[in-house]
Structure formats: structure tokens, C-alpha cells
N, C-alpha and C positions, 0 to 999 in steps of 0.2 A: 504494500500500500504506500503511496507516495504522499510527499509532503501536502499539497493542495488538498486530495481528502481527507487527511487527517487533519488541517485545520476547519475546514469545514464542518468535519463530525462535532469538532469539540465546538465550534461556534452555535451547530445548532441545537447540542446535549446543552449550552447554557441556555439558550433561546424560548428552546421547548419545556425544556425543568426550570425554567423561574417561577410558575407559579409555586413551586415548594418555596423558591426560596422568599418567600411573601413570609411565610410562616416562622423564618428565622432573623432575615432581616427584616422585615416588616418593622417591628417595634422597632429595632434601632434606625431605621429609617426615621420613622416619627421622633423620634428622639431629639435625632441631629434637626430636624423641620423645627421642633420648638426652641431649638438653642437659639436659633439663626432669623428672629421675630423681629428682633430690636435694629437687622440691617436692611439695607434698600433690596427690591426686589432685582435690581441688577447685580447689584455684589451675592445678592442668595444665588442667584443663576450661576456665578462665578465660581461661587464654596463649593456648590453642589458638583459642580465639573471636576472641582479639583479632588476633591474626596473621593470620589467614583474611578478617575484616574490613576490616584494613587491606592485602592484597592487595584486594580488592573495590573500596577508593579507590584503589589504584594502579592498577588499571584502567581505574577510571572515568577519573581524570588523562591516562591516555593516551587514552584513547575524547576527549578533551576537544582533546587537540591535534589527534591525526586530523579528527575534525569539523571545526576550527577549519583547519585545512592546507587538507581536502577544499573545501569552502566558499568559501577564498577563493581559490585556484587555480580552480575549477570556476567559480567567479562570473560569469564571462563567457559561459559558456556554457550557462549556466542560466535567464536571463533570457524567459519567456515560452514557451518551447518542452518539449517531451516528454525533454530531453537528462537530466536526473533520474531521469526512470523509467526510461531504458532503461540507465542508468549502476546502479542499484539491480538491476533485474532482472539484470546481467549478471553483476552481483558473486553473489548469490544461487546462481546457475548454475553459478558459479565453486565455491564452497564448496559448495555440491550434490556436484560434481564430486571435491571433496577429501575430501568423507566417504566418497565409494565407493571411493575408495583412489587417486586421481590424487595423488600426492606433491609438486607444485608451493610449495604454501606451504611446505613442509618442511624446501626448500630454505635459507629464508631466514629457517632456525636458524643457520647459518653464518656467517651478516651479524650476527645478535645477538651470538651467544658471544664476538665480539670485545670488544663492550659490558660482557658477563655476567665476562668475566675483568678488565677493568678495576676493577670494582665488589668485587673480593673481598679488599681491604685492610677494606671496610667490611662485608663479611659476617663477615669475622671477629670484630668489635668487639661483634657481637649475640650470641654463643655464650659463656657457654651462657645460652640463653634462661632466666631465673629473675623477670624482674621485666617489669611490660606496659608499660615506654616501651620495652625490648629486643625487646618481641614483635610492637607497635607499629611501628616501625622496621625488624624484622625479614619484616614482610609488605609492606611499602611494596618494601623491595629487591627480593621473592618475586617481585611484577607487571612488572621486568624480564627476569624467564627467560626464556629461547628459546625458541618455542613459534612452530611453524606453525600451529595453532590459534588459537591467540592472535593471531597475524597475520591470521587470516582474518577473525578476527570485527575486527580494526582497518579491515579495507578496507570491511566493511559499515560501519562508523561516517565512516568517510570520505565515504560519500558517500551521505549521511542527511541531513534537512532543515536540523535547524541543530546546534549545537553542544552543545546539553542533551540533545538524543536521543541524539546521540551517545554520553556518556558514560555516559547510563541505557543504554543496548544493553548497552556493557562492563559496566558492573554487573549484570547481567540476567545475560550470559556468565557472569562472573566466580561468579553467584551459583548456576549450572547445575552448576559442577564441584564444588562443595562438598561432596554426599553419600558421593563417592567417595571424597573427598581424607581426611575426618574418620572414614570409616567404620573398623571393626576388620578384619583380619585375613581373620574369614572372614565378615563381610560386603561385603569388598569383592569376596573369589571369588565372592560368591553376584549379585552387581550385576553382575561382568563376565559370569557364564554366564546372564544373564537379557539382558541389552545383545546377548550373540551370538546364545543360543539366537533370539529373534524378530529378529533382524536389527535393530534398533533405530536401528543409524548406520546404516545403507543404507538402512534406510525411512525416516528422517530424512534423508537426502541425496535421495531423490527426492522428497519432498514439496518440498522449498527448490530443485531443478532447474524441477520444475512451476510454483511459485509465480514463481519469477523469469521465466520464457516468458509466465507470465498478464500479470504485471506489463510486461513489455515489449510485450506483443500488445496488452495495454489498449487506450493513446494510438491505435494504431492501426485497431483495432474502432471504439471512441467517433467518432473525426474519420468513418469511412464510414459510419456511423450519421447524426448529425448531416448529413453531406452528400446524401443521402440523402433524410431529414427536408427541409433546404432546397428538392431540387429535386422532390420533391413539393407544397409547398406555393407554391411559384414557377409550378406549372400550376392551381392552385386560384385563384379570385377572392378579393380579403379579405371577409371581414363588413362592412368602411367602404367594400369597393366595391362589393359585393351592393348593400348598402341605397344606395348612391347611384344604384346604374341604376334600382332599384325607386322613388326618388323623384324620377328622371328622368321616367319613365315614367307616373308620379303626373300632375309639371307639365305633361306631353304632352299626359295626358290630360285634363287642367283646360283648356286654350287652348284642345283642338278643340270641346272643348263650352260655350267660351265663343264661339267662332268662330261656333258653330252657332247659338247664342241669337241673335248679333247677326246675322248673318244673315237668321232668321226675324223678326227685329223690322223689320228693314229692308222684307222683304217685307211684310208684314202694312200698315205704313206706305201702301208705296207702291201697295198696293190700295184703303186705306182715301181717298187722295188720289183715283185715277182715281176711285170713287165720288162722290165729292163735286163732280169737276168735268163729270160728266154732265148736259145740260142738260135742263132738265124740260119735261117735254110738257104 
């Protein structure tokens, strides 16, 4: 699977799973809206970018470790073999799964929030959001929330080629959930009853279920192809050994009809002798 679908997937695994993420940032959303009361609505428009922006680099930051973990624990087992693609295709499969509603990542909000309450001596130090190093800073914190989503799209960066895709994937993610997060009121209702109405996360979960069985059947297909290929061409002669019998067949034929001249000369000779030693009358 190449780079362009893999950011794509992850743009549209955040696009499509924002309505969960209502339910985690949600609140902190409103939070950061009532800090930001006492400023003009174009400096709000302004915080609001920067915060959301720099969750996007807190993503990526993490998309960067993941890569970077995935990579060099997997490094051994990557060298030369299909152990990549069938590692990407399973995660795929995985998160396929979790958009149809299998709850497995979700779990391991649990394992965050330990993190997530550590960190809120410094969440408090940002509120109320009124100036963009506090908004700045305030979105960096945002990309450690708890998020089974978030999680998911970390195991697809985990184990992605190298370390730069990785943290463009989470950027990509990160840059998926935005419409929802920024939207009003009642554009957000009108986003989540268009997400349900066509099923948007389940048809987005089977497309990334699919894509990760193609990706893992690939190496598969390809190698019985190729062998395949080989032992048909292993009952074929080469073109260098065609043309060697045909210029075998050549010099063959060049000897016997040298064979044949000497031959005939030999003859002709040895008549022209008994002639000659005919005694005359």
C-alpha cells in the first residue's frame, strides 16, 4: 500500500470517527469556548486555529514516536520479507473492525486517563485561553487525551514505513477530525445525521477491512504469480539457446557439405589418375 492511500485512510478514519470524538472532546471543546468570552470574535477565530493546529503537531509528535518504536522493535523482522505488509494489512483490519463498533481500542482510554490526570496541574495554567502561546500550548496538551481512536490511528503509524509517514498519517488523522470539532452547534447535528444517515463509519470500516485483506493477500498473489511465471519459462528454451541449436545446426550443416565437396574431389581425382595410367594401344 502506498503512501497517498495511507494518508487518505487515516484522513478519512478521523473524518468519519469524529462523531466519537464529540464525546471526549466535546467538553473540552466547550471549555476552551468559555475561556475565550472576554476576547473579540476575530482573535477567538484566531485561538481557535491555533489550538486545533497545534493538536495536529501533537499528533504528529506522537505519530513520530510510534513510527520510531514500531520500526525499531519490528526491524528485525522486516528485513527482506512480506512481515510489513501483513503487519499493515492486519492493523487496517483491526481498525476496520473498530469502526463497526468492536470496542477494543477503547479500552485503552483507561491506560491514558492515568496520563491525562497527571497533566492537569498544566491544563490549568492555559485557562483561560486569551493569548496564542496559551492556545499554542493548550493544543499540544489536547493530543494527549484519551482516545481509542487516536490509539488506532497510533498502531497504523507504528507500523508504516519509516518515521515521516508516520507522523504525516497522524497529521492527516488529526487533520480528519477538524470539521466537526470547529463546526457550530447545528452544524455539527447536521454532520453527525449525515455520518449516520449513509452509514459513513461503517462504510468506512469496510473499505479499511477490505483494503487490509488486499494488502495482506498481495505478497501472496504476487510470489504465485511470479512462480508460476518461472516454471513456465523453465519449460521454454531461451532465445540464446534457440539460436545456439539453430547455429549448431548451421555448423552441421556447413561440414557435411564440406565433407561432401571433399569427397567428390577425391573421387573425380582418383578417376582422372586411373585414366591417365591406361596404357595406349
Amino acid at each position: 500500500m502506498t503512501l497517498s492511500p495511507l494518508i487518505v485512510a487515516a484522513l478519512f478514519m478521523g473524518l468519519f470517527g469524529s462523531p466519537h470524538c464529540l464525546g471526549m472532546c466535546g467538553g473540552l471543546v466547550t471549555a476552551f469556548g468559555l475561556s475565550m468570552q472576554e476576547v473579540s470574535p476575530l482573535k477567538k477565530r484566531g485561538l481557535i486555529a491555533t489550538y486545533h493546529f497545534s493538536r495536529l503537531l501533537s499528533y504528529a509528535f506522537l505519530g513520530l514516536i510510534a513510527g520510531l518504536i514500531g520500526t525499531t522493535a519490528l526491524a528485525p523482522l522486516m528485513d527482506g520479507n512480506n512481515v510489513p505488509r501483513l503487519l499493515l494489512g492486519l492493523v487496517l483490519v483491526l481498525i476496520g473492525l473498530s469502526m463497526l463498533g468492536w470496542a477494543s481500542f477503547n479500552k485503552l482510554e483507561k491506560f491514558g486517563m492515568a496520563m491525562w490526570q497527571k497533566l492537569s496541574p498544566l491544563r490549568q495554567k492555559v485557562f483561560p485561553i486569551n493569548t496564542f502561546p496559551k492556545a499554542f500550548f493548550a493544543g499540544l496538551l489536547w493530543g494527549f487525551l484519551p482516545c481509542g481512536l487516536v490509539y488506532s490511528a497510533l498502531l497504523m503509524a507504528a507500523v508504516s514505513p519509516n518515521i515521516a509517514t508516520s507522523a504525516l498519517l497522524m497529521f492527516a488523522f488529526g487533520l480528519g477530525t477538524v470539521p466537526m470539532l470547529v463546526a457550530t452547534q447545528e452544524t455539527v447535528g447536521w454532520l453527525q445525521r449525515q455520518i449516520g444517515r449513509f452509514r459513513l463509519r461503517q462504510l468506512n470500516g469496510v473499505i479499511m477491512i477490505l483494503s487490509g485483506l488486499a494488502v495482506m493477500a498481495l505478497p501472496l498473489i504476487m510470489q504465485n504469480l511470479h512462480g508460476n511465471h518461472q516454471g513456465h519459462q523453465s519449460h521454454q528454451p531461451s532465445h540464446s539457446q534457440a539460436h545456439g541449436h539453430e547455429h549448431a545446426d548451421a555448423t552441421t550443416g556447413e561440414h557435411a557439405n564440406s565433407n561432401e565437396h571433399i569427397k567428390h574431389d577425391a573421387s573425380m581425382t582418383h578417376s582422372e589418375s586411373m585414366h591417365h595410367d591406361e596404357p595406349m594401344n
